[in-house]
mmCIF file of the C-alpha atoms, coordinates in Angstrom:
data_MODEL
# 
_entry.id   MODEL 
# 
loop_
_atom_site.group_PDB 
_atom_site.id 
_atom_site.type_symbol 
_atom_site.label_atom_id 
_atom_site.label_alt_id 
_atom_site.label_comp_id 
_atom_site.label_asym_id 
_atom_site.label_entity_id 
_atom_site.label_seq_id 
_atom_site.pdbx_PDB_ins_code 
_atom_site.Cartn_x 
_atom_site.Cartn_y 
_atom_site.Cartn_z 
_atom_site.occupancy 
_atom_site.B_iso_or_equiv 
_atom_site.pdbx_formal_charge 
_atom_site.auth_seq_id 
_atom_site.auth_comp_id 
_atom_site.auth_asym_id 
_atom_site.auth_atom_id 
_atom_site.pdbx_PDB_model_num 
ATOM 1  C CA . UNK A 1 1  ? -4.991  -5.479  10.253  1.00 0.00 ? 1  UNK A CA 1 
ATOM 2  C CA . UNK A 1 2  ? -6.100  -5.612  6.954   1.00 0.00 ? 2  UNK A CA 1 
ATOM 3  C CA . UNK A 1 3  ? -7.807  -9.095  5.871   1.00 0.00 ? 3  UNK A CA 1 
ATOM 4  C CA . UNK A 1 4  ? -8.986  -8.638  2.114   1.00 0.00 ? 4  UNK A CA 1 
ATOM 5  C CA . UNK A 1 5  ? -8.818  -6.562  -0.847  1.00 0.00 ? 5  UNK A CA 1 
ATOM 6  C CA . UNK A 1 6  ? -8.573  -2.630  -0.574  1.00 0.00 ? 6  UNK A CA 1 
ATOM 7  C CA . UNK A 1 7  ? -10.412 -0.761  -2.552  1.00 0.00 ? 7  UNK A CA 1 
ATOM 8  C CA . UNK A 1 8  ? -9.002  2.934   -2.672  1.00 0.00 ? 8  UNK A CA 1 
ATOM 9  C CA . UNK A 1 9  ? -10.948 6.632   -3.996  1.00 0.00 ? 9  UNK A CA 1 
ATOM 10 C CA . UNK A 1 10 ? -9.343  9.744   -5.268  1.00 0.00 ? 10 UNK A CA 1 
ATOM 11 C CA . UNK A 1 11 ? -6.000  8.014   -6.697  1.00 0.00 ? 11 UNK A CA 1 
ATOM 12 C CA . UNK A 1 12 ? -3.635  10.815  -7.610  1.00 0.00 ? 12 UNK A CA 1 
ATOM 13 C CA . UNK A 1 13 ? -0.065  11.463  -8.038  1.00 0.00 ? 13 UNK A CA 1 
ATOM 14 C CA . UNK A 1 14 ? 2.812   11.062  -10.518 1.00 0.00 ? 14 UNK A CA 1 
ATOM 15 C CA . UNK A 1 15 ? 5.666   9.387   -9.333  1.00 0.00 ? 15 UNK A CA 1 
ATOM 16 C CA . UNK A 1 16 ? 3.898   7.690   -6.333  1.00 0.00 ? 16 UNK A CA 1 
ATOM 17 C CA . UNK A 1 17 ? 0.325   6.937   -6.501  1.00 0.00 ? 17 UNK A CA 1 
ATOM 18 C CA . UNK A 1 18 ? -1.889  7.565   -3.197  1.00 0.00 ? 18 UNK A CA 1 
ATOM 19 C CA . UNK A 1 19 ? -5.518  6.952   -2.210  1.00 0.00 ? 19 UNK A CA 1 
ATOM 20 C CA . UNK A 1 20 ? -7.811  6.763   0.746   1.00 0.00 ? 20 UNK A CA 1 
ATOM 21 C CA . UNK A 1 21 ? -9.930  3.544   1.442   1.00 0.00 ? 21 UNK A CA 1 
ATOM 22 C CA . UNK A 1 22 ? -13.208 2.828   2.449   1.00 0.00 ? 22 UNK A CA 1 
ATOM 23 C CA . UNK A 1 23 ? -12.628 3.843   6.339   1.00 0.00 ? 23 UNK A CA 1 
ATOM 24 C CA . UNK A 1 24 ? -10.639 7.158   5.524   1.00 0.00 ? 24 UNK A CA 1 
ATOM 25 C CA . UNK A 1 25 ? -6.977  5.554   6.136   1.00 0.00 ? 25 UNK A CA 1 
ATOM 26 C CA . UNK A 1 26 ? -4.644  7.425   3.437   1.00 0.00 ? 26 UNK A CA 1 
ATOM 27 C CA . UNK A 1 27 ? -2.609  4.680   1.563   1.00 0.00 ? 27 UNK A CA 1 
ATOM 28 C CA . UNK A 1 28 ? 0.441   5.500   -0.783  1.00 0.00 ? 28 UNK A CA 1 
ATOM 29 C CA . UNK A 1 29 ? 2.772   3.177   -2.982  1.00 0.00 ? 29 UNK A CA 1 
ATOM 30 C CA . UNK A 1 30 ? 6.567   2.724   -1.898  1.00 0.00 ? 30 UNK A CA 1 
ATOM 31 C CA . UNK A 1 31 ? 9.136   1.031   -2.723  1.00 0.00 ? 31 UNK A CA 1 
ATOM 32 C CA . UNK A 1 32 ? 12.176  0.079   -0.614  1.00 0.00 ? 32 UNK A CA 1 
ATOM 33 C CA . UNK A 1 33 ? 15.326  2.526   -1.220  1.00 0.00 ? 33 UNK A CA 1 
ATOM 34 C CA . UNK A 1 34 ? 17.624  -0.658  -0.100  1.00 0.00 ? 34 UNK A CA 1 
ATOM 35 C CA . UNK A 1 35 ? 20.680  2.479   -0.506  1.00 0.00 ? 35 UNK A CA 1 
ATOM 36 C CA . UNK A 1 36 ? 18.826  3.773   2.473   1.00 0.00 ? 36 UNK A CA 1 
ATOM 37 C CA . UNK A 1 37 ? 19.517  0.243   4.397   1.00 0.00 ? 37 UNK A CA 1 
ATOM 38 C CA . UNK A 1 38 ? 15.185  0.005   4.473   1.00 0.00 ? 38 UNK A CA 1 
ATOM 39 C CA . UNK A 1 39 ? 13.947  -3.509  4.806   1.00 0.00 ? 39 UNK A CA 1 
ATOM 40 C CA . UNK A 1 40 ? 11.942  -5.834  2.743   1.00 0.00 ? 40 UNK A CA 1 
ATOM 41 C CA . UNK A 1 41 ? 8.173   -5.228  3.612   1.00 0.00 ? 41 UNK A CA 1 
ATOM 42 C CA . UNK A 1 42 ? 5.620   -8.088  3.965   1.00 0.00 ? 42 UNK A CA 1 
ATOM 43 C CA . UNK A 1 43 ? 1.851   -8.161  2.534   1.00 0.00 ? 43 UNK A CA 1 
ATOM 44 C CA . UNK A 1 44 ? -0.573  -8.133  5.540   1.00 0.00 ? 44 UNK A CA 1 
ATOM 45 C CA . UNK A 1 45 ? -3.316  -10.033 2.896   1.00 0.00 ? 45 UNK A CA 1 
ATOM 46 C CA . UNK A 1 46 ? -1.016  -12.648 1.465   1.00 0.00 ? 46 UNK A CA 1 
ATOM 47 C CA . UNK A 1 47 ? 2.568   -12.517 3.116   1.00 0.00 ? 47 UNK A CA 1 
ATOM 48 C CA . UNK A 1 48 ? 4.138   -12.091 -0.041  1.00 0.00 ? 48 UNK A CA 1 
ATOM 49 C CA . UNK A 1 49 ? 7.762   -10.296 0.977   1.00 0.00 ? 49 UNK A CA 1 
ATOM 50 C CA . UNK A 1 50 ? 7.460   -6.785  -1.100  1.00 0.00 ? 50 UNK A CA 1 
ATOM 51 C CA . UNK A 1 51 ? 9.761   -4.515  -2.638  1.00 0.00 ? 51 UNK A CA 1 
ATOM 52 C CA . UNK A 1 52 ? 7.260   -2.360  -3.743  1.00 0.00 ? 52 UNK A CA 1 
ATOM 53 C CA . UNK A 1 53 ? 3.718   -1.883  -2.933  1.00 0.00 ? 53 UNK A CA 1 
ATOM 54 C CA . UNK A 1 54 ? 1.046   0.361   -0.829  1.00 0.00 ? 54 UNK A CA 1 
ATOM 55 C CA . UNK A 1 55 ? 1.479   1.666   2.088   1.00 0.00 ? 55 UNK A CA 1 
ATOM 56 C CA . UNK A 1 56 ? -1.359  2.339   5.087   1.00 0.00 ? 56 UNK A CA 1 
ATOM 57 C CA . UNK A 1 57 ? 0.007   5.732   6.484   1.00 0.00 ? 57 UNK A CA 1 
ATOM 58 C CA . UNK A 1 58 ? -3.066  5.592   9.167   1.00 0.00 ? 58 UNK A CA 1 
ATOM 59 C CA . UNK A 1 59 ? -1.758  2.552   10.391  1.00 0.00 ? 59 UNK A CA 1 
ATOM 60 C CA . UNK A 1 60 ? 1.811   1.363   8.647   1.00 0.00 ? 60 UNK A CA 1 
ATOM 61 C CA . UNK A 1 61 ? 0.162   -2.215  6.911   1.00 0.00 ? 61 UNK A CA 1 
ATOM 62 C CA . UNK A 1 62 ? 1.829   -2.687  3.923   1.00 0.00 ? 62 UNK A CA 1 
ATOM 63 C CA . UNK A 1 63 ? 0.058   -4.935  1.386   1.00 0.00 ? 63 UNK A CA 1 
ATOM 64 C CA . UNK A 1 64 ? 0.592   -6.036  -2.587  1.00 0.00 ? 64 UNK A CA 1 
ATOM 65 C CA . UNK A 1 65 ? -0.692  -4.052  -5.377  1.00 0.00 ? 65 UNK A CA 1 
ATOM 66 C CA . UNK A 1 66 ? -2.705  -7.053  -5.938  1.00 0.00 ? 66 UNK A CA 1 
ATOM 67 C CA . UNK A 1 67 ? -4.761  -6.342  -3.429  1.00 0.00 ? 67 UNK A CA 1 
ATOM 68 C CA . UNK A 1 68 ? -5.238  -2.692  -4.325  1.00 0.00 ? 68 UNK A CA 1 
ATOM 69 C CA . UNK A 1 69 ? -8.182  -1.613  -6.951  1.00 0.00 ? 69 UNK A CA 1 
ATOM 70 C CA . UNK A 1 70 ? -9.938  1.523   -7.409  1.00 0.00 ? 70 UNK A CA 1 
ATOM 71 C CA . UNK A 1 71 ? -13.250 2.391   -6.541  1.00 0.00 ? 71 UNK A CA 1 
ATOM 72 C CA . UNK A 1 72 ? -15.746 3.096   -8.898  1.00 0.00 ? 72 UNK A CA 1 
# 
């Protein structure tokens, strides 16, 4: 579970950004196709119901991109 900010290196894409975090999970942005009947996600951080954010692909947490910020 993810319980504070995530702070992401090597950001790349174009039309979906995608990182890997401190412990090596690979994270990616989505956003919910709601043509392809997907659910609302929910922030693990803050709750916050999302119809767009980051995803954890090592793990399927899906949190704000508040919560997101690259590492220097």
């Amino acid at each position: 579970m993810v319980t504070s900010t995530v702070y992401l290196d090597n950001i790349s894409g174009i039309s979906r950004l995608s990182g890997i975090d401190e412990h090596g999970n690979s994270w990616i942005q989505f956003e919910v196709d709601y043509f392809a009947e997907q659910d609302d996600g929910e922030c693990a951080i803050c709750g916050e119901i999302l119809t767009s954010g980051w995803m954890c692909l090592d793990g399927g947490e899906e949190i704000c991109d508040e919560h997101v910020y690259e590492q220097e």
